[in-house]
C-alpha positions in Angstrom: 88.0 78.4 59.2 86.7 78.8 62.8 82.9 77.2 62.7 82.4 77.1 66.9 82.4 79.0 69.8 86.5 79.0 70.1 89.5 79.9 73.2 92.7 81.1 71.2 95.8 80.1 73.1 98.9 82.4 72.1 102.1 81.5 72.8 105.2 84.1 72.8 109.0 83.5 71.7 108.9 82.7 68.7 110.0 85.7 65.4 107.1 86.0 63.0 108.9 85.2 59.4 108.1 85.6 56.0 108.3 82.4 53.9 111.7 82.2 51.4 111.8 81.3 48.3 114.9 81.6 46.2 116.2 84.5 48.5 113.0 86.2 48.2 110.3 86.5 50.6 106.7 85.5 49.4 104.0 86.7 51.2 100.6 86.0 52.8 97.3 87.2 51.8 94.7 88.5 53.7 91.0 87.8 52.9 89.0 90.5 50.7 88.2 93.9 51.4 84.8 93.9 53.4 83.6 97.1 52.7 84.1 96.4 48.7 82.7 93.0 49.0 79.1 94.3 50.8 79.0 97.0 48.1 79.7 94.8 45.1 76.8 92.3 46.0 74.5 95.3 46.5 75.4 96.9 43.2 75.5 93.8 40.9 72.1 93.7 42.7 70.5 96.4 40.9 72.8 96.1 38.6 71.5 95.4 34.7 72.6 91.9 33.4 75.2 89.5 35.2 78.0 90.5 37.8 81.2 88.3 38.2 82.6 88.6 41.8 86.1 87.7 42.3 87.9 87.7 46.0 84.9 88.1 47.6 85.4 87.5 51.4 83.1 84.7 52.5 83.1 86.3 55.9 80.2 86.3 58.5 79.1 89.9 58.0 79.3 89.7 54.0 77.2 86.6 53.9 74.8 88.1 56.0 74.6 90.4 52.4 74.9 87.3 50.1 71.6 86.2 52.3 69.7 89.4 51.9 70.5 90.1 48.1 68.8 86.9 47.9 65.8 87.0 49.9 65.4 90.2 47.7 65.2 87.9 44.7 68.2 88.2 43.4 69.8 84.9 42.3 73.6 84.7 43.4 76.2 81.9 43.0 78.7 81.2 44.9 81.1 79.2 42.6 83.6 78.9 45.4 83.7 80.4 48.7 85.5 84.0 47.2 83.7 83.2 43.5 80.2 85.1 43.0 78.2 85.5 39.8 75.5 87.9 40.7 72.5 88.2 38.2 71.2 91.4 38.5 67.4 92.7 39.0 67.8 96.4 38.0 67.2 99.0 40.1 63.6 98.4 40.0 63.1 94.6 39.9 63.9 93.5 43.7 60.9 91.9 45.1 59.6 91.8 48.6 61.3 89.3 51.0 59.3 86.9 52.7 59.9 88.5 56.7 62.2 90.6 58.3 66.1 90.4 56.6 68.6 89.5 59.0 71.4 92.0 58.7 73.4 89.3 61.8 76.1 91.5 62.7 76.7 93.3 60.1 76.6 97.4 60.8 77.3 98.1 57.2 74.8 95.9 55.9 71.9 97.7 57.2 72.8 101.4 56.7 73.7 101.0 53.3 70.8 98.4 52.9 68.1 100.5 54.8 69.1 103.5 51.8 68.0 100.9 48.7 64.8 99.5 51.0 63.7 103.4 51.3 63.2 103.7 47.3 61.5 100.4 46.6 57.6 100.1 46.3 57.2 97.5 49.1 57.4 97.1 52.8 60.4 95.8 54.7 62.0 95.2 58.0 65.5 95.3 58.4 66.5 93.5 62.0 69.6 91.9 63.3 71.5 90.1 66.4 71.0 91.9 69.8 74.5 93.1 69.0 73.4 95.1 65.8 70.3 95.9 67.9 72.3 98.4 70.2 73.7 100.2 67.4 72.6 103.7 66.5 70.7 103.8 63.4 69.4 108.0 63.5 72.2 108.8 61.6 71.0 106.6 58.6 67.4 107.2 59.3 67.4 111.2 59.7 68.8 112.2 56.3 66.7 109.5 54.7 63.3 110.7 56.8 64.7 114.6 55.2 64.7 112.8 51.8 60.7 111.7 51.9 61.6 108.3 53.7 59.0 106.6 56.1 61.0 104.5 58.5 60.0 103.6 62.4 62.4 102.5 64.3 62.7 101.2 68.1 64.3 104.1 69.7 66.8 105.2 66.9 68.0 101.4 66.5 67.0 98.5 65.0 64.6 97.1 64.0 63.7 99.4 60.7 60.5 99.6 59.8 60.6 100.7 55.9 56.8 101.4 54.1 57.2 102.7 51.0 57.4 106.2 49.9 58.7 108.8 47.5 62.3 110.0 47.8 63.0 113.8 46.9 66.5 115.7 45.9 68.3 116.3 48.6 71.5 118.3 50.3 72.8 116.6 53.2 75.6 118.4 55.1 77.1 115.5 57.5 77.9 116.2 60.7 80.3 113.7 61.1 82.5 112.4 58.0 81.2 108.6 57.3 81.5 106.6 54.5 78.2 104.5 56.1 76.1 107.5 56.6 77.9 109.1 52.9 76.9 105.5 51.0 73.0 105.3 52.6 72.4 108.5 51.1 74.0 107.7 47.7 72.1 104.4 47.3 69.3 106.2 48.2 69.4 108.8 46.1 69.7 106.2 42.8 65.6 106.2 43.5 65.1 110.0 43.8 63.4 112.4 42.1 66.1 114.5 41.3 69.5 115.1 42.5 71.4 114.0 45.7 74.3 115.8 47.4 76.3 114.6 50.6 78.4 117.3 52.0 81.4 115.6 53.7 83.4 117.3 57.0 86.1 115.4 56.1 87.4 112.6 53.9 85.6 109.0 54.0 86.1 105.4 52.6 84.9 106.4 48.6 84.6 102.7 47.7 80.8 103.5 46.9 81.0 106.5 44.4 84.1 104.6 42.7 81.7 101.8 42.5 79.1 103.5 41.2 80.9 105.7 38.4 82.2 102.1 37.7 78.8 101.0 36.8 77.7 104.0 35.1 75.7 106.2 37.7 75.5 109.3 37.2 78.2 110.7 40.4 80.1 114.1 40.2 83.1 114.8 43.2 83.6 118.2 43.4 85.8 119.0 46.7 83.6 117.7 49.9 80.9 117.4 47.4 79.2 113.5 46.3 76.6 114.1 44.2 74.4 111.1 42.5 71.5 112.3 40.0 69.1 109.5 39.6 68.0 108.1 35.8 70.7 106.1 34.8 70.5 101.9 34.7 74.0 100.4 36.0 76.1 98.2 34.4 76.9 95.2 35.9 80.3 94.4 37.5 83.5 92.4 36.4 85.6 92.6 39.5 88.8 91.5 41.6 88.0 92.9 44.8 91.4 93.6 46.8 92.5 92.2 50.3 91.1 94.3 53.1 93.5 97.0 54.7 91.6 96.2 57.7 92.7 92.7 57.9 95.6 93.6 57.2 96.6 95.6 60.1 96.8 92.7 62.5 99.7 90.9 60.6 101.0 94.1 60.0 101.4 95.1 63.8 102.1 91.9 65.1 105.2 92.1 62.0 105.9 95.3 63.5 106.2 93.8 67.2 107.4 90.6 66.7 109.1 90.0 63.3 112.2 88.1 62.7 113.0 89.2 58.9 110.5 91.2 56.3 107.2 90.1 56.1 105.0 90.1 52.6 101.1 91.0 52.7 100.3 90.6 49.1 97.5 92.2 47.3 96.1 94.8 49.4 93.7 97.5 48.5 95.2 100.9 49.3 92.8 103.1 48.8 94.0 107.1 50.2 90.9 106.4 52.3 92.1 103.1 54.1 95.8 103.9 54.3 95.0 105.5 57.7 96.7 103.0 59.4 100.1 102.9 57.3 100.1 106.4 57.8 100.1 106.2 61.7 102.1 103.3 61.9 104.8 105.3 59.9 104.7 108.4 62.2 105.5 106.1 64.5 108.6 104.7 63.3 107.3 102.1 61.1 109.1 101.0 57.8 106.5 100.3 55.8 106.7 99.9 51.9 104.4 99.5 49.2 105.7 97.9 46.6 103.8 96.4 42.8 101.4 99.3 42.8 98.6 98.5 40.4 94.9 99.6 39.8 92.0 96.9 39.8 88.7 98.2 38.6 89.3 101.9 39.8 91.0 100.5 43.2 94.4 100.8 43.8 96.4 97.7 45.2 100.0 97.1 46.4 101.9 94.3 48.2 103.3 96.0 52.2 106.9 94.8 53.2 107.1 95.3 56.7 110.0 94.9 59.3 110.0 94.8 63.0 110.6 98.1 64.2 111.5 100.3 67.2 108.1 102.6 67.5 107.7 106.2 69.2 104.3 107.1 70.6 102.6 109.9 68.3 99.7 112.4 68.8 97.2 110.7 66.7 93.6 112.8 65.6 92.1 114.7 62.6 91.5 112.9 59.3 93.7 110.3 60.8 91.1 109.1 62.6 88.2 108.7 60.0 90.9 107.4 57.6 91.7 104.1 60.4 88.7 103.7 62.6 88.7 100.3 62.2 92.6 99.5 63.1 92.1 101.4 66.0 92.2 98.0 68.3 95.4 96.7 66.6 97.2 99.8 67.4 96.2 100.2 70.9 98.2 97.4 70.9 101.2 98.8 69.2 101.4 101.7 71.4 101.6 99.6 74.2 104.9 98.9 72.7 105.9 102.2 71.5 108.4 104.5 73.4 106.4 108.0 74.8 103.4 108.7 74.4 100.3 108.2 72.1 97.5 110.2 72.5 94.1 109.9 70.6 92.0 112.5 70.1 88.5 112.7 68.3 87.8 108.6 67.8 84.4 108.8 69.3 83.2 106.9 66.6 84.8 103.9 68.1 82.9 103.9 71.4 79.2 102.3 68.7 81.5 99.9 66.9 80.1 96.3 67.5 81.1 97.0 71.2 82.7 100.3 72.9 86.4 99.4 71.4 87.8 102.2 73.6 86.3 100.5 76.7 86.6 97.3 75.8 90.3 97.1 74.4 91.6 99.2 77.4 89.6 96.7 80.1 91.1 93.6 78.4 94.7 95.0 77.5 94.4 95.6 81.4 94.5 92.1 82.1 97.8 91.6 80.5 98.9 94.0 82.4 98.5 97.6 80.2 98.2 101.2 81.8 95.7 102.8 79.5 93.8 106.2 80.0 90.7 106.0 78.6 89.5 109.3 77.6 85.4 110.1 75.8 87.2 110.6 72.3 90.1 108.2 72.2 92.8 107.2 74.4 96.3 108.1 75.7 98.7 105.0 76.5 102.9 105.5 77.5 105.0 102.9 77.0 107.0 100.8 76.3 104.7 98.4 78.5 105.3 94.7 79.6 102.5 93.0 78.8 101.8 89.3 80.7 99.8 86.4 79.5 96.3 86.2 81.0 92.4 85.3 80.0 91.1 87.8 77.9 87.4 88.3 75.9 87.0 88.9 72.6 83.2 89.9 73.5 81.6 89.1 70.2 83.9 92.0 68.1 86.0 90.4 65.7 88.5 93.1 66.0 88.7 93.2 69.3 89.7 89.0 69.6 92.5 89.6 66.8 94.0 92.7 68.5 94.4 91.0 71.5 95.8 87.6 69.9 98.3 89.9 68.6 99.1 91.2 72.2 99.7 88.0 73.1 102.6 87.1 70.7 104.5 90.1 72.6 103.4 88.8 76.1 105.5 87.0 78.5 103.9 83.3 78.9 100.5 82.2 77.8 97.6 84.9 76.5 94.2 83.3 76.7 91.5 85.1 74.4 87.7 83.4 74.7 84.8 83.9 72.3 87.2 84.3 69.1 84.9 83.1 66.8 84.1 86.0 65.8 87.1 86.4 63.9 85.5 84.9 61.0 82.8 88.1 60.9 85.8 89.6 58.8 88.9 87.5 58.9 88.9 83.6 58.1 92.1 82.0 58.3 93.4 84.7 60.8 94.5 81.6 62.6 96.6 79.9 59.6 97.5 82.9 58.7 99.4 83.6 62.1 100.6 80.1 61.9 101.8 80.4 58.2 104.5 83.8 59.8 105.8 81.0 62.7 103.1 82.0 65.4 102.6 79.7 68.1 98.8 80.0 68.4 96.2 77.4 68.8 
């Protein structure tokens, strides 16, 4: 696990490999699903009784949670680093913490936290690094504000100021489809006076309203519909929280790019809502195969079998887009490699990610030697491109130093990639991991 300030040295040549055993390849696993991990410490929460966590990822951003649940006096253990037992206050017994919570990093943390602080009877300030500080917060704070909510904030971003107040029914049409925006309003609406409806534009992650059904609330689906009615207690958790399609990506594409033979990634969440990135990756050529489909407490989970593989550029937008928002780094990278052009359209989102990801991956692809148009909704790259080693940043966005250690494995001579440790915010053990498929990385 990376625990410093880090410089990631990649070196090419070598074909990624799965390991063999008896003439069959056994795979890696990547660490838990982040969003699902967040949600499950916030649930068992204000949850009812005692919560058993299992695969939780003992990332940066997720024990930025594990630190807040507790300054809201909820007792949680952490058995081992991916073991929790969470003992639940019930949705009315959190307690107010002593100063501000640090939310760190973590984006999700504080718009799905910022939902529960609206309904409780106490003050609170929810505050972060200057990173989170930059990141817009309205689109939390204005449905909640519609709802009854009394929230100041410094110019639409953090820090939120939270004073208590009473939280009405509510129909919220979303503007844009988010499962961020989608889960504030849910949480919130557990402490309404009546029912709570998100409209949604489009599909978004669902994790939270599976959760919730999963722990008895009171949530209907009908079409673009999410509706919570308030009253019910919720059951605490038993759960085996899947790996992270997120993380997943990077081994994927750099399997995709640089593969020798078939490579394993066991035990992924697959979600319709995170497959965004198979999806694409497949309309570009990819062979991609889920194989040992099974449900885990309402999530469903495979093991992906990927191949290296000749890829075509593809027009890439629509529900696409919600569907992958956070793979988008990794496969700037593969369409560097792809044959024609791929063109993305309607990935605003990604320019208030931890940094500007459009700006940020095409200004350090540029250094190894990538022609990207950057465009205000997404980007259009034509390849196949020769990428060369050089010093890249990672600039504090854990996707964006994994997407361009991948680049490197396909670049001719060394890559350089500084301020990597932020690779643990999601992904600990990227490094072995890399290692474990016969990279040469350091």
């Amino acid at each position: 696990m990376i625990t410093a300030d880090i410089t990631v040295h990649v070196r090419p040549g070598g074909a990624l490999r799965g390991t063999m055993t008896n003439g069959n390849t056994t795979g890696i696993r990547v660490p838990g699903d982040k969003s699902i991990s967040h949600r499950a410490l916030i649930l068992g929460a204000l949850g009812d009784g005692v919560t058993q966590v299992r695969g939780f990822l003992p990332a940066g951003d997720t024990l930025a949670t594990l630190r807040a649940m507790r300054a809201l006096g909820v007792t949680v253990e952490q058995h081992d680093a991916a073991t929790l037992t969470v003992h639940g206050r019930g949705l009315h017994g959190l307690v107010p913490p002593d100063g501000s919570i640090d939310c760190v990093n973590a984006g999700t943390l504080i718009r799905l936290l910022v939902g529960v602080m609206a309904g409780q009877p106490f003050p609170s300030v929810l505050d972060g690094s200057g990173q989170l500080r930059r990141r817009p917060m309205r689109r939390v704070t204005d449905p909640l504000r519609q709802m009854g909510a009394q929230i100041e904030d410094s110019d639409g971003k953090a820090p939120l100021h939270i004073s208590p107040a009473s939280l009405h029914s509510f129909t919220y049409p979303m503007p844009v489809a988010s499962a961020q925006v989608k889960s504030c309003v849910l949480l919130a609406g557990l402490f309404a006076d009546g029912p709570v409806t998100v409209i949604e534009p489009g599909p978004a992650r669902d994790h939270t309203e599976r959760m919730l059904r999963s722990v008895g609330a009171n949530v209907t689906v009908e079409g673009p519909r999410v509706t919570v009615t308030p009253g019910s207690t919720l059951a605490p958790l038993d759960l085996t929280i899947p790996g992270d399609m997120s993380s997943a990506a990077f081994p994927l594409v750099a399997a995709l790019l640089a593969a020798g033979d078939a490579v394993r990634i066991e035990n992924v969440g697959v979600n319709p809502t995170r497959t965004g990135i198979v999806d694409i990756l497949r309309l570009m050529g990819a062979e991609i195969e889920l194989v040992n489909e099974r449900d885990e407490a309402g999530e469903p989970v495979a093991d992906l079998v990927v191949r290296r593989a000749a890829l075509r550029g593809a027009a890439i937008g629509g529900d696409l887009i919600v569907r992958a928002i956070d793979e988008f780094p990794a496969l700037m990278v593969a369409a560097t490699q792809a044959e024609g052009e791929t063109l993305v359209t309607g990935a605003q989102e990604l320019r208030v990610k931890e940094t500007d990801r459009i700006a940020v991956m095409a200004a350090e692809l540029r250094k190894l030697g990538a022609e990207i148009e950057e465009r205000p909704d997404g980007f259009r790259v034509v390849g196949p491109q020769k990428l060369r080693g050089a010093t890249a940043h990672g600039h504090d966005d854990h996707r964006v130093a994994m997407s361009l250690v991948v680049a490197g494995l396909v670049a001719e001579g060394e890559t350089v990639v500084d301020d990597a440790r932020c690779m643990d915010d999601s992904f600990p053990g990227f490094m072995e991991t890399l290692r474990a498929l016969g990279a040469d990385v350091s």
